[in-house]
C-alpha positions in Angstrom: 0.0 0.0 0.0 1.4 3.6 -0.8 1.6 5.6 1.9 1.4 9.9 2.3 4.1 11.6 0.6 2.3 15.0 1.1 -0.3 16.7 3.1 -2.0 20.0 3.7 -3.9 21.3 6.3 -5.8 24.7 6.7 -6.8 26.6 9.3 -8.6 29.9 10.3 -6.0 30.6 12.6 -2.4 29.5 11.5 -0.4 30.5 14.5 -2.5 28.4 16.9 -2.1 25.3 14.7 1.8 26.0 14.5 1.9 26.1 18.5 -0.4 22.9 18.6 2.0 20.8 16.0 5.0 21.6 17.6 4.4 21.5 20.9 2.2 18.1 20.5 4.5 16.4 17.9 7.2 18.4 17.7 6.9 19.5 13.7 8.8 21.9 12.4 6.8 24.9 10.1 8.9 27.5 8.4 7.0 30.3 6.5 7.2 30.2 2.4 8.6 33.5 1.4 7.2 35.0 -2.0 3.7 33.3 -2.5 0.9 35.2 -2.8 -0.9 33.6 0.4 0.6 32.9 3.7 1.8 29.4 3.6 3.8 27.6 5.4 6.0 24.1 4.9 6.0 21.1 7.2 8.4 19.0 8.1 7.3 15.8 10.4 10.1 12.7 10.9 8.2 10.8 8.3 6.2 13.1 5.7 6.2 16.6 4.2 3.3 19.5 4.0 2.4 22.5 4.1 -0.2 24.8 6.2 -2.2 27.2 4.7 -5.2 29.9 6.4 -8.1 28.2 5.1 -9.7 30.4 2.0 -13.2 29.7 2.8 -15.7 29.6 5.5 -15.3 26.3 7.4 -18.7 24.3 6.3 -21.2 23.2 9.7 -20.5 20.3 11.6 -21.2 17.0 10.2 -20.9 18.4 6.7 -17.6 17.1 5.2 -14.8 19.3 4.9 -13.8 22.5 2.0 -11.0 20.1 1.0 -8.0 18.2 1.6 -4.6 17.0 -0.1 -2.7 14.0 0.1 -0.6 12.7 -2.3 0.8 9.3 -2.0 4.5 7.9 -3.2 
């Protein structure tokens, strides 16, 4: 089975998911310079990704999500 080589996450409120992350499991985020959002890259022991402030209005509960990314190897 292939597993994640690649994931995204957003979030209304970036800085709070960078303190989570890190302080839970120790990821490491450093800010993507020259893009025309704020984005940042992730770097976990295994995997790769990047963190972005989400673009749209988070949908109600129990409704699915706006959207995701994973890409496999």
């Amino acid at each position: 089975m292939n597993s994640p080589a690649y994931f995204e996450i957003q979030a209304d409120d970036p800085d709070q998911v960078i303190d989570f992350y890190t302080a839970v499991f120790g990821w490491k985020f450093t800010k993507q310079i020259g893009l025309p959002i704020d984005y940042w890259r992730i770097e976990t022991e295994d995997i790769r990704g990047g963190l972005l402030k989400r673009p749209a209005t988070a949908p109600p509960r129990r409704s699915g999500t706006n959207a995701y990314d994973v890409r496999c190897k």
